[in-house]
N, C-alpha and C positions, 0 to 999 in steps of 0.2 A: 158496610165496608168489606168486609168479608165477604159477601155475593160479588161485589166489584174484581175483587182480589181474586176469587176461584174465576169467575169470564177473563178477565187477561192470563190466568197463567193455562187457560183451556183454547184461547187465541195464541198465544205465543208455541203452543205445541203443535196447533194444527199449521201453524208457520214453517214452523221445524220440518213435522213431516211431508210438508211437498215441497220443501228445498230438500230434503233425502231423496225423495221419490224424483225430482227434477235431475241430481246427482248421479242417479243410476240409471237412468233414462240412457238409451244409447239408441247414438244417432243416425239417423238413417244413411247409406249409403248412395252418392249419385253414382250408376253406371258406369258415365264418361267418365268417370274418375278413375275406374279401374280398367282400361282402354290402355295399348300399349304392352309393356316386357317388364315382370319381375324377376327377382331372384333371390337365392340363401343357397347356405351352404357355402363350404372351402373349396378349392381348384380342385381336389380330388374327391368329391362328391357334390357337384356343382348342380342345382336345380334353377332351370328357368322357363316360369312362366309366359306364355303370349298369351294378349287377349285381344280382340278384334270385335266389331260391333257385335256379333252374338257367336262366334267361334275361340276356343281357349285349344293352346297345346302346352303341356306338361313333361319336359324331358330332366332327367338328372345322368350325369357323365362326369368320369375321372377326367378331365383334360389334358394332366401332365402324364396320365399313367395311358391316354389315347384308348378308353374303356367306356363303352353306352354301358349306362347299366339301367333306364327303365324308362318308357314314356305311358302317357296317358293324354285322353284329353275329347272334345266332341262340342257338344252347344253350353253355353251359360247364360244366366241371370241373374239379378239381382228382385228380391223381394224383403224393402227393410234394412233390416243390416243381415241378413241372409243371402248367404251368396248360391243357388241352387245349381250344377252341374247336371247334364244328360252325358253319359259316359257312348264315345265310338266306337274306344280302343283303348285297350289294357296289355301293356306287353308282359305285367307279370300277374294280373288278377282278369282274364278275360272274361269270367263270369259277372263282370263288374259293366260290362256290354248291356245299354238298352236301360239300366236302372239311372233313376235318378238321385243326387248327392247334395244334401243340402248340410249344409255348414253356419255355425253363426260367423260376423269378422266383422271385424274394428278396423278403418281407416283411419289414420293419424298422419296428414301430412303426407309424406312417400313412403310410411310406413302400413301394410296389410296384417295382420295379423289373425291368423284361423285360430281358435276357440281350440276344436276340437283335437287338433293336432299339436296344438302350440306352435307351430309356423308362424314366423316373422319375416315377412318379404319386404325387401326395400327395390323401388322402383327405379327401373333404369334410366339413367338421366335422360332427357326426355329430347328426342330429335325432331324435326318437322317431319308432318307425316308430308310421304310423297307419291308418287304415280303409282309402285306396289303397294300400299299398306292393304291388307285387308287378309281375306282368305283365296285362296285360287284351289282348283281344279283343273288337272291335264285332260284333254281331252282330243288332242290329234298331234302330230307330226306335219312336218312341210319336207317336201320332195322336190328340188328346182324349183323356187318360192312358191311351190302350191300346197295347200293344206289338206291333208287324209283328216278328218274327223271320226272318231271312235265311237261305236255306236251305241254302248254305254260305257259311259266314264263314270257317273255319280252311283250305280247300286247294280249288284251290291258290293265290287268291288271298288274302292278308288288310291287313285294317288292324289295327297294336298298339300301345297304349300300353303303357311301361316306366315304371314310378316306383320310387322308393327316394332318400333320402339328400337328401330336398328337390330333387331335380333328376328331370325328364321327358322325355322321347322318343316321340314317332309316331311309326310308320314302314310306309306301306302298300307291298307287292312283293308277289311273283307267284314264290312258290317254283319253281314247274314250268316257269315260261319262264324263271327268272334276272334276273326285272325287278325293276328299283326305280326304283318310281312317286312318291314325295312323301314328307318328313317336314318332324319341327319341333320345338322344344323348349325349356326353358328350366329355370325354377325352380319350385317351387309349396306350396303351405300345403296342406294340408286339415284342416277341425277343425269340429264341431257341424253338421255338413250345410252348410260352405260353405266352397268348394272354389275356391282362386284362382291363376293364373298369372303368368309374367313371360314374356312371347316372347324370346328370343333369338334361334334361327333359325326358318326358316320357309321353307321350298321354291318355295313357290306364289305368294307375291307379299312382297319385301323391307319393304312397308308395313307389314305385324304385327307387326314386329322392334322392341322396346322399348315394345310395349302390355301392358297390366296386362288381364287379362280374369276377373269374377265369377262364377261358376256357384252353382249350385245340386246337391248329392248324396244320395242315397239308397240303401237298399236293395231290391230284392222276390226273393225265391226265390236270393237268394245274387247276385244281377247287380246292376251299380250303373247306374242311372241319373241319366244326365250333362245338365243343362239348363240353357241358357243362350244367349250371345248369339256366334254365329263370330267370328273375327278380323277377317273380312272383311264382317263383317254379316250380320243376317237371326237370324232363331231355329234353337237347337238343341235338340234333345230324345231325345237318343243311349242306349242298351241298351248295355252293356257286361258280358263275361262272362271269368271268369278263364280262362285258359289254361290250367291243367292242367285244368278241366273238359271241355275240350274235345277231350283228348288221349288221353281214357281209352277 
């Protein structure tokens, strides 16, 4: 009886311990999940994430006080519930260039949560993705609808826009030096070939910050051509090329 008595209460614990072991188990992360715009923080210290099939940008800005105060951002991944980072551009840690960042984080719903920071992101409510979502690179001008192509845009300098999840990012650096030259960003529509923004930040001059700006969109040979009017004035008439074409 007693042999009977000591097997179930030596079954009943190895019970226990993989419903423990099942309990702290944490779950793996899908990708497409974290695809799209985060964010945390108040209006005057506002951080938001973009993520795009393997490209992330990372800016935080006063809104109400019209103050960038830091971006970051480059390739990502997922391994696990590991989210790994390759670093492009650091406007306040450039030695942070060329390394990689791995992080553990918890998905909960629309909730992201990083480990090592304690960062809790909730995700921006979720838009159809549309004709821009992705990542771009500039890479020429149009002259009387013809197009100058630049003879290197991608390295080691570049200019990029990030879109996904209603929310956009520029951000021109200098991978090879470690520099970061300019961004800006905000909110933005696109639909029927018209293409519109909300500035939020803006590097270059605090004045853009809360202007609505109209463009015009297209396509030719897979590039989107971007036209319209600067934030700061004058005409634009921008060639934009996606990024992984450029990488091939």
């Amino acid at each position: 009886m007693k042999a009977k008595l000591k097997l179930l209460f030596i079954a009943l614990l190895a019970i226990s311990a993989t419903g423990l072991f099942i309990s702290f188990k944490t779950t793996a992360i899908d990708a497409k999940d974290l695809k799209g715009a985060w964010e945390y923080g108040p209006a005057n210290n506002h951080t938001v994430m973009i993520n795009t099939d393997k490209v992330f940008s990372v800016a935080t800005y006063d809104l109400p006080g019209k103050k960038f105060i830091g971006s970051y951002g480059g390739t990502w991944r997922v391994d696990g519930n590991k989210l790994i980072q390759k670093i492009e551009w650091n406007s306040k840690e450039p030695e942070q260039v060329g390394k990689e960042i791995t992080t553990d984080a918890t998905l909960a719903g629309s909730k992201l949560t990083v480990a090592q920071t304690k960062e809790t992101w909730s995700k921006v409510v979720e838009t159809q993705a549309n004709d821009l979502t992705g990542a771009w690179i500039i890479t020429g001008n149009y002259t009387n609808d013809k197009v100058s192509k630049r003879p290197a845009p991608f390295f080691p300098r570049r200019t990029m826009k990030v879109l996904a999840g209603s929310r956009f990012h520029w951000i021109a650096y200098n991978v090879e030096a470690k520099q970061f030259i300019n961004a800006g960003g905000g909110t933005y529509s696109a639909k029927d070939g018209k293409y519109t923004e909300q500035v939020e930040f803006f590097t270059k001059t605090s004045e853009s910050v809360g202007k609505t700006l109209h463009f015009q969109y297209s396509f030719f040979d897979g590039d989107w051509r971007h036209k319209g009017e600067k934030s700061t004035g004058g005409p634009l008439d921008e060639c934009w090329s996606k990024r992984e074409t450029l990488e091939k």
